[in-house]
N, C-alpha and C positions, 0 to 999 in steps of 0.2 A: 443439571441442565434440564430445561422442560423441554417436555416432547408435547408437539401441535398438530394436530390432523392438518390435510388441505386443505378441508373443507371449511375448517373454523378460522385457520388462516387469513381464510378468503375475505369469511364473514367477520372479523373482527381486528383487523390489519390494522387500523389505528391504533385499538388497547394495545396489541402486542409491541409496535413500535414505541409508545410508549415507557412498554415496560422494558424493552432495550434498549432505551435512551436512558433508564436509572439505570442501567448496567449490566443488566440480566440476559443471560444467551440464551436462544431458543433455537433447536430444531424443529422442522415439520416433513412430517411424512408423507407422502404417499400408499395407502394400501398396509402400514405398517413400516415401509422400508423408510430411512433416513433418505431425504434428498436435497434440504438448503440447513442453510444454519444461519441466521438472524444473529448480528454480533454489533456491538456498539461501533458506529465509526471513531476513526484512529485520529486524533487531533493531532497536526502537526503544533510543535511547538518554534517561537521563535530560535532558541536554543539551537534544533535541527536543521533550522535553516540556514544560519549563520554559519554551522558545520560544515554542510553540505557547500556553502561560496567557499568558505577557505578551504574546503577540498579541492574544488575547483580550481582556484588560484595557487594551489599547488600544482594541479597539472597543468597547468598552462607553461610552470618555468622550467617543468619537467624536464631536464637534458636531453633522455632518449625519445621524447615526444615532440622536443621542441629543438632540434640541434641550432647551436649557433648559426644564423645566417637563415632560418627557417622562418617564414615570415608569420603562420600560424597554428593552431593544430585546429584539425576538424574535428566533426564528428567520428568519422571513418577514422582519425587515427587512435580519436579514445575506445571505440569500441572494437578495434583490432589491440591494443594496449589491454584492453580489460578482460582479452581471452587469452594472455600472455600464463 
């Protein structure tokens, strides 16, 4: 991993992004010390998406989320469900 002053950072923020767009992580420092890290963004793929609905649509028919006669789940009751 390359280490990059702030300073160069600053001055040369294009190049770098650049070169983390071909894949490459960069930290930059402060004074010597580490303080960001430059990383390729994360491409959702359709794959994941599709995951994530039919995740979804499994909790919806969830029994203990959804009891017979319940008319829908909220937010509040997946996020009370997902600290179970």
């Amino acid at each position: 991993m390359v280490t990059v002053g702030l300073y160069e950072a600053k001055t040369k923020l294009s190049e770098l992004l650049d070169r983390v767009e071909g894949g490459e992580e960069l930290v930059i420092t402060r004074h010597g010390v580490p303080v960001a890290r430059l990383v390729p963004a994360a491409h959702v793929s359709r794959r994941d998406i599709a995951g994530a609905i039919s995740e979804w649509r499994r909790l919806r028919t969830d029994t203990q989320l959804n009891p017979p006669g319940a008319d829908h789940v909220t937010v509040r009751d997946l996020i009370n469900y997902g600290r179970k």
